[in-house]
Backbone bond lengths (Angstrom), bond angles and torsions (degrees), N, CA, C in turn:
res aa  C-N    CA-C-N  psi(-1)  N-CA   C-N-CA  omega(-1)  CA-C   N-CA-C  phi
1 X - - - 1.463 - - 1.531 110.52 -
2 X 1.531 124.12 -60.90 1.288 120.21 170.82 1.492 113.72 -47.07
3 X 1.355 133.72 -26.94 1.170 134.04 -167.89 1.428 99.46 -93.19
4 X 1.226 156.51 -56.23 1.380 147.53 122.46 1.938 112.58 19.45
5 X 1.834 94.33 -77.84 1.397 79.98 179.38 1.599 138.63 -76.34
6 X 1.220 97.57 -17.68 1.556 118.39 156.96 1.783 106.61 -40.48
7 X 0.781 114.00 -77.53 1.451 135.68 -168.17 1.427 103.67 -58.65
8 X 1.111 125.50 -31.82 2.038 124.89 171.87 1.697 86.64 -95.28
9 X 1.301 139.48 -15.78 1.344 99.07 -171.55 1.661 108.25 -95.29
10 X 1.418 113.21 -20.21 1.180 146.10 -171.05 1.720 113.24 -48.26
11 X 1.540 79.32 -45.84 1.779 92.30 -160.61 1.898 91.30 -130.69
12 X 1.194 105.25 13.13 2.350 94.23 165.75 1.826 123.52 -87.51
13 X 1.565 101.49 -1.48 1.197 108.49 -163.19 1.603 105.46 -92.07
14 X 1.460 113.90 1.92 1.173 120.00 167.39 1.556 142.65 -120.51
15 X 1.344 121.86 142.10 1.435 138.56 -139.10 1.499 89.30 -45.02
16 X 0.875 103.14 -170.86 1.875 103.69 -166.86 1.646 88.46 -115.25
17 X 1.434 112.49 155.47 1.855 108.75 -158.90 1.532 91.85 -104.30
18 X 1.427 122.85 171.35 1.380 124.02 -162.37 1.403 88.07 -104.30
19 X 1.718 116.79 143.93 1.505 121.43 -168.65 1.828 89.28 -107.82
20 X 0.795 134.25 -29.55 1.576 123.11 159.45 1.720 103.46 -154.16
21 X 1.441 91.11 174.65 1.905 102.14 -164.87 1.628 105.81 -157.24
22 X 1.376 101.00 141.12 2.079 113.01 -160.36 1.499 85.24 -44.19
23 X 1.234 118.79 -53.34 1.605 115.60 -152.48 1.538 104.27 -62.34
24 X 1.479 143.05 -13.59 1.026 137.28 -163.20 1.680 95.62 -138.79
25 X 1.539 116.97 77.63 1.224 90.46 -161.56 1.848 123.09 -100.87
26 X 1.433 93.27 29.67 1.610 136.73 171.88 1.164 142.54 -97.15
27 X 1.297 89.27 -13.96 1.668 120.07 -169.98 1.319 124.09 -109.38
28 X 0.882 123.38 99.45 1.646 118.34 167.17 1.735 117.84 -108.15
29 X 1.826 103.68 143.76 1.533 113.93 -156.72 1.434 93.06 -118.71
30 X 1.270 101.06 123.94 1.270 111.90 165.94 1.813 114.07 -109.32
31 X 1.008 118.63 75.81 1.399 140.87 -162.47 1.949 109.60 -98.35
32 X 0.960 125.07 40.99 1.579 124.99 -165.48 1.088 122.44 -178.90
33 X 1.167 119.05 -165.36 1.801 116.38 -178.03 1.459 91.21 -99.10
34 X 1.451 88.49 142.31 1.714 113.09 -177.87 1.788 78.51 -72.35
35 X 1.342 115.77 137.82 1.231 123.71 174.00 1.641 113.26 175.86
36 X 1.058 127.03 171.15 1.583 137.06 -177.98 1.515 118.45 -104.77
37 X 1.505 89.69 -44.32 1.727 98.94 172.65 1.547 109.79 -127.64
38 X 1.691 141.31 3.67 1.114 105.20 164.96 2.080 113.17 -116.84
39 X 1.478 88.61 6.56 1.696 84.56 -171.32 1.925 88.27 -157.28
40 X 1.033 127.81 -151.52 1.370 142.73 -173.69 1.463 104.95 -67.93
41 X 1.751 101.73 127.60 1.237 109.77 179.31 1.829 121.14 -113.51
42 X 0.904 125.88 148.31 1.187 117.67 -179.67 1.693 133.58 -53.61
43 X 1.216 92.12 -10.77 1.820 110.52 -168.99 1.525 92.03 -66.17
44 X 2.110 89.59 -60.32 1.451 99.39 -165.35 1.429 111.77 -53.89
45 X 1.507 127.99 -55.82 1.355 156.54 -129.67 2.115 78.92 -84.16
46 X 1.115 107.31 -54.07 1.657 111.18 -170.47 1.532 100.86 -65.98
47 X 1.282 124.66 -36.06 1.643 123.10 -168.49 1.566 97.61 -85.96
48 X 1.060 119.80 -10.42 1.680 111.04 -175.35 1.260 90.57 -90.07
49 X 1.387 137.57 -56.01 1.433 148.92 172.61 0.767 118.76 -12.47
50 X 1.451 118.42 -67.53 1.785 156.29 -167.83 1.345 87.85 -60.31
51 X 1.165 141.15 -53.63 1.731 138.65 -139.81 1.532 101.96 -100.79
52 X 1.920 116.82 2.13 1.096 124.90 163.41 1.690 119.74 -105.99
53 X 1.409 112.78 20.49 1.241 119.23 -156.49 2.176 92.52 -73.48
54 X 1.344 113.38 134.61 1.128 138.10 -172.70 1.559 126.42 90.12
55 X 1.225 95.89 -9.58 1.513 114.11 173.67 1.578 142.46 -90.83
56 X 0.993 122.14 152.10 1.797 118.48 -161.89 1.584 89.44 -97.48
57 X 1.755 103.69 111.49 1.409 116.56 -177.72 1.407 106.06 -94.14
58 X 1.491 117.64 136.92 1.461 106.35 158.73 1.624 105.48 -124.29
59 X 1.618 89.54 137.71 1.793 112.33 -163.88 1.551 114.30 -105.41
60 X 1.440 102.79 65.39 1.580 95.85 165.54 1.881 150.70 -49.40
61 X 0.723 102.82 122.07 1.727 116.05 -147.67 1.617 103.21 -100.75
62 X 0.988 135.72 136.16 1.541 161.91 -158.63 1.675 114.22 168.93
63 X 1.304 125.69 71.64 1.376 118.30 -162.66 1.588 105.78 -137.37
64 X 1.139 160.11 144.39 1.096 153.09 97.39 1.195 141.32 -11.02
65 X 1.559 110.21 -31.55 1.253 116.20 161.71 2.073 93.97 116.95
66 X 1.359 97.89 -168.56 1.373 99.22 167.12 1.229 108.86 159.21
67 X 1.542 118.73 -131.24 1.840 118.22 166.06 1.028 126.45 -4.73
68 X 0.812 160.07 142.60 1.404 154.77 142.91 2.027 113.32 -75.27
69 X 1.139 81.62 -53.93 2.240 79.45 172.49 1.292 98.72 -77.66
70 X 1.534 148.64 -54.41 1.282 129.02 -160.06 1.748 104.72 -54.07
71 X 1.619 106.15 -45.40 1.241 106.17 172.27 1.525 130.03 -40.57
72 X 1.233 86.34 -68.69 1.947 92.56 172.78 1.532 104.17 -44.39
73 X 1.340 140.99 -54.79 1.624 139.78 -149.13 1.526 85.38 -80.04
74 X 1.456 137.98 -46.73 1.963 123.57 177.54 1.395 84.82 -70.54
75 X 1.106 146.17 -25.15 1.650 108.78 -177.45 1.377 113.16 -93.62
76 X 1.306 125.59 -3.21 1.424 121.91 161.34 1.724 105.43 -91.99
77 X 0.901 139.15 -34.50 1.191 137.51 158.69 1.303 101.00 -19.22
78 X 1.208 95.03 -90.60 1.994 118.58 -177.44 1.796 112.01 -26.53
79 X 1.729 94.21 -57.73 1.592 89.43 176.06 1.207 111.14 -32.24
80 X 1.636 100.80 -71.78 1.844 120.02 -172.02 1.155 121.90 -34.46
81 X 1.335 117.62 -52.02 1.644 126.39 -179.89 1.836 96.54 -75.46
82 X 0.681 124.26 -8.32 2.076 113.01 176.56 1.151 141.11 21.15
83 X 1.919 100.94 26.27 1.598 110.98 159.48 1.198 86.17 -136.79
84 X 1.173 149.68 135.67 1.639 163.93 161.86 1.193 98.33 -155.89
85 X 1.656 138.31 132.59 0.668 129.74 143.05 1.519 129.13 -134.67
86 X 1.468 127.21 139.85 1.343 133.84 -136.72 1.227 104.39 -111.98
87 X 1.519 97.18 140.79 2.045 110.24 -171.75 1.688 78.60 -112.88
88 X 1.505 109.03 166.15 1.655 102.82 172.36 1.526 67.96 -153.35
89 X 1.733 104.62 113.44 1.161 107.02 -179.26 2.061 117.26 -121.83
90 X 1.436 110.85 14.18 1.233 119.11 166.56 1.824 110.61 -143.95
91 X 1.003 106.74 -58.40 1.664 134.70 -172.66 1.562 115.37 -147.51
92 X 1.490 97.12 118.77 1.616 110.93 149.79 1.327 143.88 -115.61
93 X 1.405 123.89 38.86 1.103 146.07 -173.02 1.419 124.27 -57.22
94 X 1.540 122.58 142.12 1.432 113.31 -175.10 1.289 127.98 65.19
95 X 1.659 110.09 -132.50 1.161 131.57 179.80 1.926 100.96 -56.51
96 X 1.068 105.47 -25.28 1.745 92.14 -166.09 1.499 102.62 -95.17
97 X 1.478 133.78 -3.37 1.215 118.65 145.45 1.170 151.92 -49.77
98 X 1.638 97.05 -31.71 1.282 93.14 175.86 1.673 112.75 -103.06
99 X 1.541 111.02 -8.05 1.714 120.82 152.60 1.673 95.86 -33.96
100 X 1.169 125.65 -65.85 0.937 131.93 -170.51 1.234 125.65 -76.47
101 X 0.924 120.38 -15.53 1.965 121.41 177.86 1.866 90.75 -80.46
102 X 1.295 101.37 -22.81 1.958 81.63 -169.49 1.665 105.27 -85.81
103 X 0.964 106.97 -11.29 2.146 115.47 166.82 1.601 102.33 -42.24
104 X 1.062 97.03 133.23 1.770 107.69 160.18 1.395 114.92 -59.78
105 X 1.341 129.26 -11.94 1.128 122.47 169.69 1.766 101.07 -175.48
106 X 1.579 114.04 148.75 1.518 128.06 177.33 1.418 117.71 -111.23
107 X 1.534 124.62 117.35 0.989 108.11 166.02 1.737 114.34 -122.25
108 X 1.238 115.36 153.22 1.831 103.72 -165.00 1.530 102.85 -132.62
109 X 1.262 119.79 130.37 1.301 125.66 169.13 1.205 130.02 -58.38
110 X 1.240 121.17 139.85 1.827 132.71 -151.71 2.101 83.55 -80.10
111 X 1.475 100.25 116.32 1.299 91.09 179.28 1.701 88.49 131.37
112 X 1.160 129.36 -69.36 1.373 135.29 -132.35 1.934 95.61 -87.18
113 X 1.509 121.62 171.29 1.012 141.39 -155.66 1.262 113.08 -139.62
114 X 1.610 129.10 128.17 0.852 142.52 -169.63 1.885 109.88 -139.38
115 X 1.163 119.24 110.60 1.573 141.08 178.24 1.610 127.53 -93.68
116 X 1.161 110.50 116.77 1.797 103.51 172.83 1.250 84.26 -125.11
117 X 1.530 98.60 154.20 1.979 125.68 165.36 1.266 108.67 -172.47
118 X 1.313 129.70 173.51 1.273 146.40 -146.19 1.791 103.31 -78.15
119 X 0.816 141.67 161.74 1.850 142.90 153.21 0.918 116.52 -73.73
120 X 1.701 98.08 120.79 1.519 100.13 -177.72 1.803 119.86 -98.98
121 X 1.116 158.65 168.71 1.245 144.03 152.05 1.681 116.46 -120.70
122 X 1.532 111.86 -164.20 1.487 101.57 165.32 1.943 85.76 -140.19
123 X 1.302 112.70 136.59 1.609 135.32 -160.09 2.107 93.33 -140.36
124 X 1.060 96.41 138.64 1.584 133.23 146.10 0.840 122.99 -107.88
125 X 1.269 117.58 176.12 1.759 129.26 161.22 1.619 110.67 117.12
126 X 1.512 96.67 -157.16 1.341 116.16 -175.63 1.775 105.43 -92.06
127 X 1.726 100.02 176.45 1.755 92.21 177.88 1.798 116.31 -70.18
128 X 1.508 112.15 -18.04 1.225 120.52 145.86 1.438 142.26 -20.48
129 X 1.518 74.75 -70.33 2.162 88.78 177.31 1.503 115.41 -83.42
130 X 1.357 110.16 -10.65 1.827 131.77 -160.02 1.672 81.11 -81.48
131 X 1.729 106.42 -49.75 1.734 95.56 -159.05 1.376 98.28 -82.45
132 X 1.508 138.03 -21.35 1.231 125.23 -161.74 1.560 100.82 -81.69
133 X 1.051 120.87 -22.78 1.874 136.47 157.01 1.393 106.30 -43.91
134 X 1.001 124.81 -77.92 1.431 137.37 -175.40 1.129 113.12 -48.17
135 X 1.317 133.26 -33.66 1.092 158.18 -171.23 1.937 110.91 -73.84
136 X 1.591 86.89 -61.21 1.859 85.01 157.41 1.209 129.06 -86.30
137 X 1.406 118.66 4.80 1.502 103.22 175.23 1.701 99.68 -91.74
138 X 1.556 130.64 -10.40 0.597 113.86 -165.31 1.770 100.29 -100.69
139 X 1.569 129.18 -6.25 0.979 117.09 156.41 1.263 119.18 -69.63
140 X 1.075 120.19 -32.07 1.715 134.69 178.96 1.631 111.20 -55.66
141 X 1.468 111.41 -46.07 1.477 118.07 -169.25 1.918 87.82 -71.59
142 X 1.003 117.47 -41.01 1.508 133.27 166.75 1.456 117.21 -24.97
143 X 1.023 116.53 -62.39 1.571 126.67 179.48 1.549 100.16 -89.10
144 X 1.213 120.32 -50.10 1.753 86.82 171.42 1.373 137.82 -60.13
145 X 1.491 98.14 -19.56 1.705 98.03 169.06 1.151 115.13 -63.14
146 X 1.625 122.04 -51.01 1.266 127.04 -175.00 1.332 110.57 -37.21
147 X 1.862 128.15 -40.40 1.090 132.51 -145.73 1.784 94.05 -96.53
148 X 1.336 95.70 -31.18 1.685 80.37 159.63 0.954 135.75 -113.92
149 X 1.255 118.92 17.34 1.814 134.08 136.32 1.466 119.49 -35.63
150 X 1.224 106.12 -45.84 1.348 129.78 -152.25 1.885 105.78 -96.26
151 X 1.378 83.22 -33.82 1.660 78.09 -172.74 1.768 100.27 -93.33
152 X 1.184 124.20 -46.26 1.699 138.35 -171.97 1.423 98.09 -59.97
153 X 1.624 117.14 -62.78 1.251 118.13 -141.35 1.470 134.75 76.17
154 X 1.392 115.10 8.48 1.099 151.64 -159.55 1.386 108.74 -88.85
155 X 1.699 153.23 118.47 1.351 137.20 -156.56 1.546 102.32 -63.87
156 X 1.558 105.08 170.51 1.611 130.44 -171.03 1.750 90.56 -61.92
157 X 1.391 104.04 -72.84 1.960 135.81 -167.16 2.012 87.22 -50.41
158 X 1.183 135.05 -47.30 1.538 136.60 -173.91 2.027 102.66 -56.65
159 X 1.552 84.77 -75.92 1.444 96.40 166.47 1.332 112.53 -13.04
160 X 1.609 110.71 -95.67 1.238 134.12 -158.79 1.700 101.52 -52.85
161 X 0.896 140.07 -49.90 1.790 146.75 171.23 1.536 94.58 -37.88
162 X 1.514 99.37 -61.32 1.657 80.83 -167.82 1.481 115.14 -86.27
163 X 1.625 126.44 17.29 1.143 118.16 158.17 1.173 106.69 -92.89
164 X 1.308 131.89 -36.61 1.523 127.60 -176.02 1.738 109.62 -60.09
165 X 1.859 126.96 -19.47 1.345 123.22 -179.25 1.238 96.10 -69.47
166 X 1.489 115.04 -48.24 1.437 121.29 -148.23 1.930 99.44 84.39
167 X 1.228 102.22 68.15 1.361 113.78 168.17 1.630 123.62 -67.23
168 X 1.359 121.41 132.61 1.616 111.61 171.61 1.802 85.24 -113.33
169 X 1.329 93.45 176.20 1.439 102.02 -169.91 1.584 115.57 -164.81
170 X 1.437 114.66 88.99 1.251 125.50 179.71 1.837 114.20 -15.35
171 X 1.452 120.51 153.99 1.545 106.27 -175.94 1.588 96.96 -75.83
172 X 1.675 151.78 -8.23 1.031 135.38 173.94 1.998 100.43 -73.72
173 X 1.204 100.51 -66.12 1.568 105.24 178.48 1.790 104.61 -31.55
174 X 1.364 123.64 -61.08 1.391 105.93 179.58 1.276 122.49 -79.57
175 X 0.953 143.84 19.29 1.719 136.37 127.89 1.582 110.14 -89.98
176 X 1.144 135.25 6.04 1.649 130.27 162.30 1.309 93.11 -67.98
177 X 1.461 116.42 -62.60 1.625 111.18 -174.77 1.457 128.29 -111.59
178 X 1.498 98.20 44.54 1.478 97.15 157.07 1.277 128.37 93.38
179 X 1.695 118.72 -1.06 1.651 134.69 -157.21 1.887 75.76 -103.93
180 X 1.114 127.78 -49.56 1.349 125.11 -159.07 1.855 102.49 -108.17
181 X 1.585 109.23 160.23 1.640 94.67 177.01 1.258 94.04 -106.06
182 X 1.852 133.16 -13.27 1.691 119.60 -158.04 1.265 98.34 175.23
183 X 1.444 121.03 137.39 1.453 135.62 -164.00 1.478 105.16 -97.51
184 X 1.589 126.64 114.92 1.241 121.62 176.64 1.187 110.97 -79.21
185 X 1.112 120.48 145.46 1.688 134.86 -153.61 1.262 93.50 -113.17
186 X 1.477 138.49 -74.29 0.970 141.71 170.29 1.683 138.42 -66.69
187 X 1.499 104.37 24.52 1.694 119.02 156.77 1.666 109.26 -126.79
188 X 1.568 92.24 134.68 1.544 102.30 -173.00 1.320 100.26 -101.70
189 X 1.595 101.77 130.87 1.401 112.66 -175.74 1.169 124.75 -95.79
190 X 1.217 125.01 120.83 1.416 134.77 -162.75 1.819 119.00 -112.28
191 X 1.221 126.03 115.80 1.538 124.03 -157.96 1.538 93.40 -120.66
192 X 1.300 151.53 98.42 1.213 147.75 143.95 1.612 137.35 -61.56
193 X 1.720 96.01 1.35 1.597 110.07 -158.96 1.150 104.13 -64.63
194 X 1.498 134.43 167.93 1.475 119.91 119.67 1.087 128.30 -88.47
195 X 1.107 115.39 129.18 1.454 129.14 -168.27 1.477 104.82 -104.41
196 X 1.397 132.27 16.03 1.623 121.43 -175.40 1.135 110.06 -82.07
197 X 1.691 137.68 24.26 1.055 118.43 174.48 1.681 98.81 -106.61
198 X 1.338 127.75 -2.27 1.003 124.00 166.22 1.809 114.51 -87.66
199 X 1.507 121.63 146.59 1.115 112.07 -177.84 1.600 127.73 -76.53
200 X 1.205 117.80 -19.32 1.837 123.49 171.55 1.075 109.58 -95.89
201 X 1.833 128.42 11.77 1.797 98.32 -161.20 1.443 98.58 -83.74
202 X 1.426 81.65 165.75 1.548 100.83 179.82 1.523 103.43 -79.32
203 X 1.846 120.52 152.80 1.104 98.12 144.79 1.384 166.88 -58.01
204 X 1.383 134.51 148.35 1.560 100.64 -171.45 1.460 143.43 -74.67
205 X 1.565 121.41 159.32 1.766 101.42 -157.17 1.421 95.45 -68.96
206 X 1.496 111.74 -22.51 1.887 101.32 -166.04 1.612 112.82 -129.69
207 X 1.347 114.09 156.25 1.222 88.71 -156.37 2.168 112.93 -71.09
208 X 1.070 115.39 -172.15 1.431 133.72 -177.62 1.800 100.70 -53.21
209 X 1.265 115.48 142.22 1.455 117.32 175.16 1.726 113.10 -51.64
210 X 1.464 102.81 -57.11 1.501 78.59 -176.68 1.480 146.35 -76.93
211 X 1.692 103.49 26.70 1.621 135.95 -148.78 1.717 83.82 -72.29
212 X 1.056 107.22 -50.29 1.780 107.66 176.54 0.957 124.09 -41.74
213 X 1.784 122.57 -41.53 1.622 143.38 -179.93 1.770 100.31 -57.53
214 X 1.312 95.23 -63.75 1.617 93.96 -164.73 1.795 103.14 -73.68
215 X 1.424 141.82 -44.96 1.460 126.87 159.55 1.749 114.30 -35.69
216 X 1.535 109.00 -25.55 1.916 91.71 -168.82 1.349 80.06 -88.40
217 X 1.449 125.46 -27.91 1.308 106.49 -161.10 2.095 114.66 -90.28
218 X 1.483 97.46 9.60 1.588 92.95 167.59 1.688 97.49 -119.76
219 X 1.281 113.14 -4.78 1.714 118.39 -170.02 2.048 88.98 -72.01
220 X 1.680 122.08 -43.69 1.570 116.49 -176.06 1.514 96.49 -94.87
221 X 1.280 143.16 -12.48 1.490 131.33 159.08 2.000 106.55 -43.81
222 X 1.387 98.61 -66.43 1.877 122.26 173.06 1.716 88.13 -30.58
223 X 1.504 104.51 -79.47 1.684 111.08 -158.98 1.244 102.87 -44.27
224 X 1.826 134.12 -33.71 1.136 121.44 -153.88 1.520 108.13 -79.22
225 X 1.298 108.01 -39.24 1.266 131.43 -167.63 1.515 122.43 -60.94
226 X 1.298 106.36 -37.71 1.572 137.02 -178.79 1.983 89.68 -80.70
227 X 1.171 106.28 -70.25 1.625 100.55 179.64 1.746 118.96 -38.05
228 X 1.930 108.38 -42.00 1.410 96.99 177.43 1.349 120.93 -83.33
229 X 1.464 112.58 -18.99 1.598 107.64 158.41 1.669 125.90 -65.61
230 X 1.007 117.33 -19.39 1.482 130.47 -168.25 1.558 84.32 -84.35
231 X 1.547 127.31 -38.77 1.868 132.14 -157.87 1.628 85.35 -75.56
């Protein structure tokens, strides 16, 4: 649960990312937390989709991950539409792995990061409702394996180990086994997330989005200071 709220509070303080744009009108960005109310939601992410129906989509990826059902409904989307194809150009963690295992094809930038681990939720109750919880995360962890069964080829017992570490996996490591099809050489991958609500992440290559806020905001502290010495 703390790790849950960590992870929405971590990454809600920022503008909501554009899911497609005139200039790219092929492209859809999945740049945020898979989410309904604090980053990209599936309604939107599926209705932008829809308005590409016959067309060769390419689905750029920068995500943290998030939902777990919004996730699944863009990755059945994706099935449905059956040309998507996925750049993972900072982070693919979580929920956006398997966004991405349902792409007709993955490609991930030399640099960039890709994460599987178990489903987490937040539960009350009695030992009743505690086990009937447990119970769906473990159908849940269920169908995501399948999805990377399906895409890796990789065994059930392999899988599941490295969801239970909470594995990250360099972009060469995920095309060794099958999460990725080919390492783009020529896109630089850029990760600004925080990722500390997960327990292995790496740090990030660049700093945090609002790193700009606090430099403008010591860059006119400097100006002020210099102005009252100059007074």
């Amino acid at each position: 649960m703390k790790q849950l709220v960590q992870l929405i509070r971590n990454n809600a303080r920022r503008e909501p990312a554009r899911i497609a744009a005139e200039d790219t009108p092929d492209t859809l960005y999945l740049y945020d937390v898979i989410d309904p109310y604090w980053g990209v939601s599936a309604s939107d992410f599926n209705k932008a989709l829809a308005g590409m129906a016959g067309k060769k989509v390419t689905l750029r990826v920068n995500s943290p991950g998030g939902d777990v059902f919004d996730g699944r409904a863009m990755a059945a989307a994706i099935a449905q539409h059956g040309d998507v194809h996925a750049i993972i150009e900072g982070v693919a963690a979580s929920a956006a792995t398997y966004v991405t295992a349902a792409c007709a094809s993955v490609t991930i930038a030399s640099g960039a990061l890709y994460m599987i681990h178990n489903a987490w939720t937040m539960a009350y109750g009695n030992k009743a409702d505690l086990l009937q919880t447990a119970d769906l995360l473990d159908k849940i962890d269920g169908t995501i394996l399948n999805d990377y069964e399906r895409k890796t080829g990789q065994s059930r017992d392999q899988l599941a180990a490295w969801m239970d570490a909470e594995t990250w996996f360099s972009a060469e490591e995920a095309v060794e086994h099958g999460f990725a099809d080919s390492v783009a050489e020529n896109t630089t991958a850029k990760n600004a997330w925080d990722l500390s609500a997960y327990k292995n992440a790496p740090k990030p290559t660049t700093p945090p989005d609002n790193t700009a806020d606090w430099e403008a905001l010591r860059q006119r502290n400097q100006n002020r200071l210099r102005l009252h010495e100059l007074g």
